[in-house]
C-alpha positions in Angstrom: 0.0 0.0 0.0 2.9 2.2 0.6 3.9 2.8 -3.3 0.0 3.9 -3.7 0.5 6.5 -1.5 0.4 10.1 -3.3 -0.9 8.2 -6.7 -4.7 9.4 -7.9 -7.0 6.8 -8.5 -7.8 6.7 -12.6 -10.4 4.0 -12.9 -12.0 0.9 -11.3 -13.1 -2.2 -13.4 -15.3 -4.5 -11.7 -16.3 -8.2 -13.4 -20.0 -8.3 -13.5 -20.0 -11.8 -12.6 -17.3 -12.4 -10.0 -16.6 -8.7 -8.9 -13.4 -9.3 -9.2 -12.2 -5.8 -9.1 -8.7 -3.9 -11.0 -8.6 0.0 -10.2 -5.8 1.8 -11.9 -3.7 4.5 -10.7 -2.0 7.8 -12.3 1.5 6.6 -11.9 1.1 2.9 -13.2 0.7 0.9 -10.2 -2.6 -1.7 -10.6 -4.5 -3.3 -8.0 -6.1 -6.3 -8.1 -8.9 -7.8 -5.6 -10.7 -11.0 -6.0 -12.5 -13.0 -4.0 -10.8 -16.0 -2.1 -13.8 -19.0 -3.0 -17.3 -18.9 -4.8 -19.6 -16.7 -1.9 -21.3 -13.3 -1.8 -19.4 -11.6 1.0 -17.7 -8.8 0.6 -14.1 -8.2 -1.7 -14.0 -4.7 -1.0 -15.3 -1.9 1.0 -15.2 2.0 0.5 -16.7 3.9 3.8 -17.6 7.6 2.4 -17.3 10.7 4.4 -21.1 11.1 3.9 -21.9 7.8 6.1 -22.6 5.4 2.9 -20.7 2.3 2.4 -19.8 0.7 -0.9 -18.8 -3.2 -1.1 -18.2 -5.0 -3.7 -19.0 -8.8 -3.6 -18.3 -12.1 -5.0 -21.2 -13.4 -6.7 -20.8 -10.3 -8.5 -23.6 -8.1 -7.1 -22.7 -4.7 -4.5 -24.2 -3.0 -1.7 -24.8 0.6 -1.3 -26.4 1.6 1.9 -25.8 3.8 4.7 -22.9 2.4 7.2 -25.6 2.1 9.9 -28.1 -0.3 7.7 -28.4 -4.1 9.0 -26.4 -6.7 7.3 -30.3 -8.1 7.0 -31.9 -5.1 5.7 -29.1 -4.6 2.7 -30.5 -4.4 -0.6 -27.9 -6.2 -2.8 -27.9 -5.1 -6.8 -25.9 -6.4 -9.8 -23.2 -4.8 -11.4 -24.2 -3.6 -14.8 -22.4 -4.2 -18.6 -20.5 -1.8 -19.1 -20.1 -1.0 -15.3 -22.2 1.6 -14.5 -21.6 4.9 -12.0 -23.2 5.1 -8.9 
């Protein structure tokens, strides 16, 4: 993580259908998630300053929701083709 620091994130590709996730940065460096087996938790997760929380998971569908929202009362979504903006 320490040779990411400083670089601007340029753009995020997430697989529809896995979420595996690249997101590319201004001076080169790529970083690649995945997820470890076949399951829908969650690969990633960006907490925003506004109190929503973004995960990506691994049966390819994400999460949106504010940080204080039950794991129960989540409203999971798929990722479009061609990814879509939030």
């Amino acid at each position: 993580m320490a040779r990411l620091d400083g670089q601007k994130l340029r753009e995020i590709r997430v697989n529809p259908l896995s979420g595996a996730t690249e997101f590319e940065f201004d001076l080169g460096a790529i970083l690649k998630a995945r997820r470890v087996k076949n399951d829908d938790t969650d690969i990633w997760t960006l907490y925003k300053p506004n109190g929503m929380v973004l995960g990506v998971r691994g049966d390819g569908a994400f999460v949106y929701e504010r940080g204080t929202t039950p794991g129960a009362n989540e409203k999971p979504r798929k990722i479009g083709t061609p990814n879509q903006a939030l």
